[in-house]
N, C-alpha and C positions, 0 to 999 in steps of 0.2 A: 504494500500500500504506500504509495508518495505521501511524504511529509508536506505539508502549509503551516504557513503561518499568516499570521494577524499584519496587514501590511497596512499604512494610515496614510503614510504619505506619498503611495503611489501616485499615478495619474488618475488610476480606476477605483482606490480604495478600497481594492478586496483581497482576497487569501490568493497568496503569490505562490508559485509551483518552487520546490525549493531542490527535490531530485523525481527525476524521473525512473519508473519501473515498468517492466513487460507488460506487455499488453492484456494479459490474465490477471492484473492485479484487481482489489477488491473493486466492481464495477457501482457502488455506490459511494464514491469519494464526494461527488458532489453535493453527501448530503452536510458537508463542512461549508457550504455556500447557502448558508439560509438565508441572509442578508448582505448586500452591499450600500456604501454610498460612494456617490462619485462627484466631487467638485467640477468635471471637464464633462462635457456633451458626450453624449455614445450613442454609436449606432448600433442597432439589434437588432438581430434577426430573431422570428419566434416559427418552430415549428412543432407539430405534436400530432397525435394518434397513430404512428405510422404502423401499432399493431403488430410489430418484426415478432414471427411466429418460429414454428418448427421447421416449414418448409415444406411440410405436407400440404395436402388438400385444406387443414384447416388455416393454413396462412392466407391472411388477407391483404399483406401487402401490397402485389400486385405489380413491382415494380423488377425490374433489370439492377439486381445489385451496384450495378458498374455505371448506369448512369444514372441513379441517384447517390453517388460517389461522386460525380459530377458537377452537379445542383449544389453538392455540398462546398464542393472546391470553388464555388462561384459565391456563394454565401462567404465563406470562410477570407476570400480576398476582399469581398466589401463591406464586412462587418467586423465590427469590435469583440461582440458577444453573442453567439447564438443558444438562445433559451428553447431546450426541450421540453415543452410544459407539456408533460404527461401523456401515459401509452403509449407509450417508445415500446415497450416490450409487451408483448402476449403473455403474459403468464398464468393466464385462466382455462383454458385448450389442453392442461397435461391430462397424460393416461389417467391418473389418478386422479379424484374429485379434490380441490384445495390443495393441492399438491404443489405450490407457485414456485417453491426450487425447482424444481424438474423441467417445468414452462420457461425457465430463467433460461434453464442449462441447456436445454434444446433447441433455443430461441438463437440464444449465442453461439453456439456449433452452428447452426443454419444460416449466420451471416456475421461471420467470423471478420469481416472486414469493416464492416458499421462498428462491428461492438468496440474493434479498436479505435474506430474516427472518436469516436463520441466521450474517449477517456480523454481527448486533445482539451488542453487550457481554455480555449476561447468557447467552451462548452459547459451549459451552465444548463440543472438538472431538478426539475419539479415533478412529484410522481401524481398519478392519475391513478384512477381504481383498478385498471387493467394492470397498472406495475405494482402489485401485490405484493411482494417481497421489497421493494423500494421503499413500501412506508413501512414495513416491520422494520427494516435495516437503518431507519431514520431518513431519509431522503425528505426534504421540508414539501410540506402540502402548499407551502406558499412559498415565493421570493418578493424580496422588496427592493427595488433599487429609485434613489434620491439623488436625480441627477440634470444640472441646469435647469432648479428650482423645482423640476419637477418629478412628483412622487409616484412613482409606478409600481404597480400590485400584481401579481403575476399567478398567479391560481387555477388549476385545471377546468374543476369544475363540478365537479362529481358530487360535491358536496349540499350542490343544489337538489339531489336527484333523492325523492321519498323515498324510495326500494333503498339504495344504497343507505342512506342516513339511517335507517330501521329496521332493515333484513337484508343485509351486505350477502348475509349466504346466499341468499336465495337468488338476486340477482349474478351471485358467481355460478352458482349449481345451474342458474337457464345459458348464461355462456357456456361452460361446459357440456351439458346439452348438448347444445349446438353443433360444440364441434363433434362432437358424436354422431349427430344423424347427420353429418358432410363427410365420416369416415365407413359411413355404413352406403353410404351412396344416394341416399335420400334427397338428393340437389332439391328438387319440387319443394318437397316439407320444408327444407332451409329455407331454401327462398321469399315461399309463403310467412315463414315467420320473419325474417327479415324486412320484408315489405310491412306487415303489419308494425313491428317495432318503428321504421323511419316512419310510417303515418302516425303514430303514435306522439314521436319525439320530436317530429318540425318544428320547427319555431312559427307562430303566427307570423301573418304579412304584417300587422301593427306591434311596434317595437311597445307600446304601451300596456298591451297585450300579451309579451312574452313575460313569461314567470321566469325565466332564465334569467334576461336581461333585467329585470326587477330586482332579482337574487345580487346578481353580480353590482349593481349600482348602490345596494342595499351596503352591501360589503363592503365598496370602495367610501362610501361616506364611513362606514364607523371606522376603518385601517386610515380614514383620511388622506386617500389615495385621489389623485388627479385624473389615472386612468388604472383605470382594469383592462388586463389581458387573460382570456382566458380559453379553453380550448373544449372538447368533449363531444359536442353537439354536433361533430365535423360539419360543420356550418359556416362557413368563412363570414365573417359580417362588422359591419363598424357603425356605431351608434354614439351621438349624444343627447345627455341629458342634465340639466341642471351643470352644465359648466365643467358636470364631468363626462369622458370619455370611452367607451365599450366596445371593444376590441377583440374578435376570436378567428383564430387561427386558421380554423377549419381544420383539414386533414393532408395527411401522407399518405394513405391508405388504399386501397382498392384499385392502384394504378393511380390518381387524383393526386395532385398538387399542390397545395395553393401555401404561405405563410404569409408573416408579417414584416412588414419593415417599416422598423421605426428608428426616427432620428431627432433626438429631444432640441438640438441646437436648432433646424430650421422648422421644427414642429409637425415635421412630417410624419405620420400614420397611415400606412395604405395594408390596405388588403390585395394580396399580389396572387395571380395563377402563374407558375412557370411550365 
């Protein structure tokens, strides 16, 4: 595991890489990056759900290892920090029900070259309900960063979701499921239930309307955040309200692309497809 330390008078303000170790070292370092501040402007990139499975039928990434390897190296030249706010990793898919070592460990054999990108410096790590083992392992449910005046909140999302807040099993036990009747050859049944889940989980047309966006504006007033970013809903979308700003990600997943790019110095926030 790399050693950090506490660094103040950086340019970025936060935990400085001090040695570096092989690429199998412990894949939750980032959970030593709960918070940053930063007196100088920073550019960020935010990406999240990308779902990195077994490689089986149950993976739903969807993507050519090697060119979103790419995408990365194109983020990684024009940004400072890229924030993986949660569901990077599948870990609800193992053979075994709750079993999220095992969906870790197979996740990571199956895409042996992401899992080394994402231990790089300029890589900053918020977990999601699908990285299971991320919040046992401490990985923070939030980051905060305070930078050129303004205060950014960075939260997956998950925490909005009633199943999750009050029967985390049950909603793992229906993912799990799932991948079962996509290993038994079931495609129709998945399907069907996957259809009914996105009809379920859309976001209304009226942002006034979304209890997501409710939730997350909710949160940013009492964290006292300027903007929320937040991800889960793979919904890419950018919202304001009351002078604050609501920001989500969308997804990596299913083949699909989109992030964020945010730049505090000229105020820029976009929602980007690549």
């Amino acid at each position: 595991m790399p050693r950090f330390e506490a660094v103040t008078n950086t340019k970025h303000g936060v935990f400085q890489r001090l040695s570096d170790a092989p690429c199998d070292r412990h894949p939750w370092v980032r959970s030593l990056l709960q918070s940053q501040t930063s007196d100088a402007p920073m550019n960020i990139a935010v990406i999240s759900d990308l779902h990195l499975g077994s490689g089986d039928i149950t993976d739903t990434f969807g993507h050519s290892e090697a060119e979103f390897i790419r995408f990365l190296s194109r983020l990684e030249s024009d940004f400072e920090r890229i924030v993986l706010l949660g569901d990077v990793w599948e870990t609800l898919t193992s053979h075994w029900l709750f079993d999220a070592r095992e969906g870790l460990r197979r996740a990571r054999e199956a895409h042996p070259e992401l899992a080394c990108r994402f231990e790089g410096s300029k890589y900053l790590y918020v977990h999601g309900n699908h990285d299971l083992i991320a919040a046992n392992e401490g990985v923070p449910a939030e980051l905060v960063m305070n930078t050129d005046g303004v205060r950014l909140l960075f939260t997956h999302g998950h925490h909005h979701d009633w199943l999750i807040r009050r029967a985390r099993w049950a909603s793992e036990s229906m993912v799990w499921l799932g991948a079962w009747v996509r290993r038994f050859g079931l495609s129709a049944l998945y399907r069907l239930g996957y259809l009914l889940d996105k009809a379920w989980s859309r976001p209304p047309a009226h942002s006034l309307k979304d209890t997501f966006q409710s939730w997350a504006f909710s949160l940013a007033r009492l964290k006292q955040a300027d903007v929320i970013v937040t991800g889960h809903t793979h919904v890419a979308m950018r919202s304001e309200r009351d002078s604050r700003l609501f920001l989500n990600s969308g997804c990596c997943a299913e083949g699909k692309t989109s992030y964020l790019a945010i730049d505090t110095k000229s105020g820029r926030y976009d929602v980007l497809a690549a």
